[in-house]
Legacy VTK file of the C-alpha trace (Angstrom):
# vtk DataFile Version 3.0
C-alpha trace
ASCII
DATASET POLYDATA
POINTS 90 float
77.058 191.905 96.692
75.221 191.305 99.823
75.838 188.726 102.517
73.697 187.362 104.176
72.807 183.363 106.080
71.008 181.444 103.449
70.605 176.976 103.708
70.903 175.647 100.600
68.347 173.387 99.621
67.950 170.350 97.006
65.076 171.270 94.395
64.106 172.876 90.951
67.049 172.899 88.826
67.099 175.152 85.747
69.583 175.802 82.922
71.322 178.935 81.895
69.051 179.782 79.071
65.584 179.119 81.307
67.418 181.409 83.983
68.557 183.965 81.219
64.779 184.409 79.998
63.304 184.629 83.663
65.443 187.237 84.512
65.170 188.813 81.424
61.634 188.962 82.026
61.762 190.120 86.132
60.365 186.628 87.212
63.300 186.352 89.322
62.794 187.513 92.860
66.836 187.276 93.940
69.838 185.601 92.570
71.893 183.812 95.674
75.667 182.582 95.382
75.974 179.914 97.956
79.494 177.858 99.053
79.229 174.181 99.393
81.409 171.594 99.617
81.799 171.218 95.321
82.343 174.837 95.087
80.578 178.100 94.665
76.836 177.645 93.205
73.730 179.780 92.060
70.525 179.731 93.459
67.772 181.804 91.621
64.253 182.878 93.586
60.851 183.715 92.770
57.646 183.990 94.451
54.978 181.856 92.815
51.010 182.659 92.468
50.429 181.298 96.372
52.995 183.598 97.752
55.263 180.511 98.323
58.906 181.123 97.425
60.447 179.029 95.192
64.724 178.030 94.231
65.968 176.572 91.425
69.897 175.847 91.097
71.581 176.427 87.741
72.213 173.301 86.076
74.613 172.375 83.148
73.373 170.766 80.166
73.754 167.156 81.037
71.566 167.405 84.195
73.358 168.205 87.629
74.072 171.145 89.583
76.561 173.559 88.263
79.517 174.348 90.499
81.698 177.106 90.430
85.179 176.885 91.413
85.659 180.506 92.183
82.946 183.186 93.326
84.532 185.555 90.657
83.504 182.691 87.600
79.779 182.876 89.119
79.970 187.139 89.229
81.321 186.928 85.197
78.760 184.702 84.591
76.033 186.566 85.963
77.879 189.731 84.617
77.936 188.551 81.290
74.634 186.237 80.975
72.316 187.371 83.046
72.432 191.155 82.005
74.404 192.348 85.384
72.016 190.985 87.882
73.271 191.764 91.156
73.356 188.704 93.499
73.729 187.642 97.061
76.800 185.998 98.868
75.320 183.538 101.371
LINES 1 91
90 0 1 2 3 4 5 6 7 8 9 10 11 12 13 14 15 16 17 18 19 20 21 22 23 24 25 26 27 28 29 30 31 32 33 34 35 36 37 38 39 40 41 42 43 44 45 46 47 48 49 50 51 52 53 54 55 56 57 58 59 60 61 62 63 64 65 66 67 68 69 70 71 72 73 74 75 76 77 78 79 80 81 82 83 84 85 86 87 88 89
């Protein structure tokens, strides 16, 4: 894990099974854990066609962000769904 100064911003939100087959795939650029005031959530990057960056926050399945109460529930997550991604602790 990395730290590093990251501002969370509102935008794309994906669930776990979109997220699963992007990183499967190397579409994601980064995978950022980020603390807000609900808890612990995951922010996944990826550079589109333009060169722009893009985020998208993991959702659950009835729409909303997905918080995590602990930053060790996001790292088994990501261990266990995401194929051991490494992520960053902003």
């Amino acid at each position: 894990m990395l730290y590093c100064s990251y501002t969370l911003k509102e935008g794309y939100k994906m669930q776990l099974q979109e997220l699963r087959t992007l990183v499967e795939y190397e579409a994601v650029k980064s995978l950022i854990a980020s603390r807000t005031q609900g808890g612990w959530v995951l922010v996944a990057t990826s550079d589109t066609d333009n060169y722009k960056s893009e985020n998208a926050l993991l959702e659950v399945a009835r729409g909303g962000t997905r918080f995590f109460k602990t930053l060790d529930a996001l790292a088994k997550l990501v261990k266990t769904e995401l194929y051991g991604s490494t992520f960053t602790v902003c």
